[in-house]
C-alpha positions in Angstrom: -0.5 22.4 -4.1 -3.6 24.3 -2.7 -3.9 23.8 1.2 -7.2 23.0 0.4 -6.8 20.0 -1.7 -9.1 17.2 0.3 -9.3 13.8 -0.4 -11.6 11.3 0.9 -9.9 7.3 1.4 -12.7 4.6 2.3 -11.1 1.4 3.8 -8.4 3.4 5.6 -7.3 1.8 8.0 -5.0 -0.6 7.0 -3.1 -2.1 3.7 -4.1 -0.6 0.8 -6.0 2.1 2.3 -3.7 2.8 4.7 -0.8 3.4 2.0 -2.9 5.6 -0.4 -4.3 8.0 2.6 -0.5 8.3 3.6 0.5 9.3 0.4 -2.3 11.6 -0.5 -1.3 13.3 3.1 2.5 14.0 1.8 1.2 15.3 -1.4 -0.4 17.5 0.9 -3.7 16.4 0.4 -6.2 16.9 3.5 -7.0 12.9 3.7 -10.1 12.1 5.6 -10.1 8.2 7.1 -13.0 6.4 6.9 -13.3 3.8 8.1 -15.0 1.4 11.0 -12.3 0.4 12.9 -11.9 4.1 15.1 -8.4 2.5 16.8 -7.2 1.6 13.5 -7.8 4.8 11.6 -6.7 7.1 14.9 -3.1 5.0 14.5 -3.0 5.4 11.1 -4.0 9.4 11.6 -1.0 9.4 14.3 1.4 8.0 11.6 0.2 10.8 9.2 0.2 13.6 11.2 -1.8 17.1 10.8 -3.1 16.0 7.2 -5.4 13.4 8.2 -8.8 13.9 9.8 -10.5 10.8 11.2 -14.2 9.7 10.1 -15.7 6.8 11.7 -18.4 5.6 9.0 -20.0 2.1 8.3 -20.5 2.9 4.4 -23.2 0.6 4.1 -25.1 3.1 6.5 -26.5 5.2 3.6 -28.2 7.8 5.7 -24.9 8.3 8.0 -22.8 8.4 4.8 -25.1 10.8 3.3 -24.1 13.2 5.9 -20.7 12.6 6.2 -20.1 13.6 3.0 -21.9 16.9 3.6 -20.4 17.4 6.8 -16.8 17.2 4.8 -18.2 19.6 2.2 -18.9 21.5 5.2 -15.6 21.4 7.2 -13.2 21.7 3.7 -15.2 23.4 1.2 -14.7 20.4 -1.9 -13.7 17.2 -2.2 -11.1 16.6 -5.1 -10.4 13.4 -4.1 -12.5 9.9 -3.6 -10.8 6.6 -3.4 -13.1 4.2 -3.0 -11.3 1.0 -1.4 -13.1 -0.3 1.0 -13.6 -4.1 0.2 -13.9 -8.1 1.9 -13.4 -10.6 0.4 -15.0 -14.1 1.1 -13.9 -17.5 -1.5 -16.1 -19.1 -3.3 -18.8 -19.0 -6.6 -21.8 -20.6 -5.8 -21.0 -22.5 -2.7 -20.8 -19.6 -0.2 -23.6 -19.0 1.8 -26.1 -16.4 0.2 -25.8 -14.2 3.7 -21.9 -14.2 2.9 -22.4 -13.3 -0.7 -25.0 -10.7 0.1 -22.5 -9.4 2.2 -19.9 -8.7 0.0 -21.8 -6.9 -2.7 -23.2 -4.6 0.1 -20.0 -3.7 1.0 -18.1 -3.9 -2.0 -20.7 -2.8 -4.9 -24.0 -1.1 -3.1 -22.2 0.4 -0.2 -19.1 1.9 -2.9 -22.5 3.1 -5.5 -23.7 5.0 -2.3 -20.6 7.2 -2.0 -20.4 8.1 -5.2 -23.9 9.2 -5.2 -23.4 11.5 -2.8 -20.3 12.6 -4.0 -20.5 13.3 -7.7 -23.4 15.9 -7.4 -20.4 17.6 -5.0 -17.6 17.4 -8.5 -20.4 18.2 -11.0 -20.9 21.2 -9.1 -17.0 22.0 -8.3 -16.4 21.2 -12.6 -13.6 18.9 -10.8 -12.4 16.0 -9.0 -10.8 13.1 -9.6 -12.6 9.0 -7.9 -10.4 5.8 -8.1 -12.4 2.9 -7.8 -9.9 -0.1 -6.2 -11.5 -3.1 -7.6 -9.1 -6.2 -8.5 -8.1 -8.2 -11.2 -11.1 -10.2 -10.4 -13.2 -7.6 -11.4 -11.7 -8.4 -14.8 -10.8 -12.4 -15.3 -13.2 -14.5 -13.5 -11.4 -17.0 -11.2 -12.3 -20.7 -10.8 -13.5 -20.6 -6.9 -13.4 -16.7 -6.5 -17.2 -16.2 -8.3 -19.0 -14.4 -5.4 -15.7 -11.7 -4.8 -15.7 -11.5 -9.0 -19.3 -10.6 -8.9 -18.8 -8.1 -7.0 -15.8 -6.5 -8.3 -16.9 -6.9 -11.9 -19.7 -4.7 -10.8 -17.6 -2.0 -9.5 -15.8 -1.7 -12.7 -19.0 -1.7 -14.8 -19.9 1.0 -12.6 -16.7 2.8 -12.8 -16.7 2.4 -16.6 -19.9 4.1 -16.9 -19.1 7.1 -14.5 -15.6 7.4 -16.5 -17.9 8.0 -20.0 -20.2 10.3 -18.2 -17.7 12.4 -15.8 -14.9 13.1 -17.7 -16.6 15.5 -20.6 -17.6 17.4 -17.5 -13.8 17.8 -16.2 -14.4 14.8 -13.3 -11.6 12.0 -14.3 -12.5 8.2 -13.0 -10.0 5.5 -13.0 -10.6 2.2 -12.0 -7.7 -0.1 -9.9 -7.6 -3.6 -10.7 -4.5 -5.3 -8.8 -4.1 -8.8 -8.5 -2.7 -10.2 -5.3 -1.4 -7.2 -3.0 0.7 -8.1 -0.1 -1.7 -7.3 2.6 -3.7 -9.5 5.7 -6.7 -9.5 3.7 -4.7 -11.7 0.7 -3.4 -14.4 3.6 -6.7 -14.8 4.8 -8.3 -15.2 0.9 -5.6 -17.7 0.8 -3.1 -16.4 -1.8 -0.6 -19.1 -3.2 2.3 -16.1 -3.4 4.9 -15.4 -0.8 5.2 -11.5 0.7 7.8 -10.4 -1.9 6.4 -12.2 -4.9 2.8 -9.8 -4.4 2.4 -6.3 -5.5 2.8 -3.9 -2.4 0.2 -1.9 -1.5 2.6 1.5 -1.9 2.6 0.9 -5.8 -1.4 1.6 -5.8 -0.4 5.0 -4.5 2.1 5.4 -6.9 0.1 4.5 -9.3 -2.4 7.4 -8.3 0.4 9.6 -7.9 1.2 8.7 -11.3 -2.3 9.5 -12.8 -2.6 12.9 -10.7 0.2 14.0 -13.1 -1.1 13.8 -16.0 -2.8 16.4 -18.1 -6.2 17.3 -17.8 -6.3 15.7 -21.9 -5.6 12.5 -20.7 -7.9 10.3 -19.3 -7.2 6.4 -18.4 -10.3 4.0 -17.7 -8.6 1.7 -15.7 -5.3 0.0 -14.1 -4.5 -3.7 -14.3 -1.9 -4.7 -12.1 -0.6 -8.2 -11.8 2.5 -10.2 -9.8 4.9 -11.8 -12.3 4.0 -15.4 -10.5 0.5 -15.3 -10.9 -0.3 -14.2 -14.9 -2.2 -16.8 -16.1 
């Protein structure tokens, strides 16, 4: 693999971030972490070694963002990467507070919309790239007391439908990742009902990537559901 393969992780710094931006760095990948959290990202960069480069971004910050993503263009010459994964999550439908669920679709919809529109002119104009879009199973089965998150994760897999039917003709695959409970802090603190080894781990989303980045350039997969025995319903 070309030394100057670059991929771009969102979320980074921890669970399933963290395990996709590892992997991406022993494929050889040059992983940029972003990220908010600077002490996380730095430990995760000290883990990886000399294929990660840390980028301390608040991704609903359109303007910073917007030059982030030039200033990688910049500094690597293409991004052939983007995983968009950076997510919260708060419980709840319509008895949340409206701040709370404004929240969560900044971060998790609008903030995720404004990286890919700064990086998809970037692919049109390489004729290549590959975006994941980690979304959840939520984004696909609406849950009784999870309404707000599902909102919010539907919409990123509307959104990464749409891109799939527009980029791929033009040699830009888009897969989006739809896991149900992954064994990671954030899934404690939504309250999961599964113990640690009854949850996917957050190292099968990278192999699932892996996975997809062997395929042929002829085969093109809309989206991955991924679901814990104990919790198929």
């Amino acid at each position: 693999m070309s030394e100057h393969k670059t991929a771009v992780v969102t979320g980074a710094g921890k669970g399933i971030g963290k395990a996709i931006a590892t992997g991406l760095a022993q494929l050889d990948y040059q992983t940029i972490l972003v990220g908010r959290n600077k002490q996380n990202l730095e430990q995760v960069a000290q883990e990886i070694g000399s294929n990660a480069k840390v980028l301390q971004l608040d991704i609903t910050d359109k303007f910073a963002v917007k030059e982030a993503i030039a200033k990688i263009v910049a500094e690597n010459g293409s991004i052939d990467i983007l995983v968009n994964n950076a997510g919260i999550h708060f419980r709840g439908s319509v008895d949340i507070e409206e701040d709370d669920f404004e929240k969560m679709l900044d971060i998790n919809l609008v903030a995720q919309y404004g990286v890919l529109k700064e990086v998809v002119p970037v692919m049109k104009a390489q004729k290549s790239g590959y975006i994941f879009n980690v979304a959840s199973r939520s984004g696909k089965v609406g849950f009784a007391g999870g309404g707000a998150y599902s909102a919010s994760k539907f919409g990123l897999v509307g959104l990464s439908e749409s891109l799939y039917r527009e980029l791929n003709p033009l040699g830009i695959k888009v897969t989006a990742l739809c896991p149900g409970w992954v064994n990671t802090e954030m899934a404690f603190d939504a309250g999961t009902p599964l113990e640690s080894e009854e949850m996917i781990e957050p190292n099968d989303l990278f192999k699932t990537i892996e996975w997809l980045l062997q395929l042929s350039p002829g085969a093109c997969v809309k989206e991955v559901i991924l679901e814990s025995p104990n919790s198929i319903s």
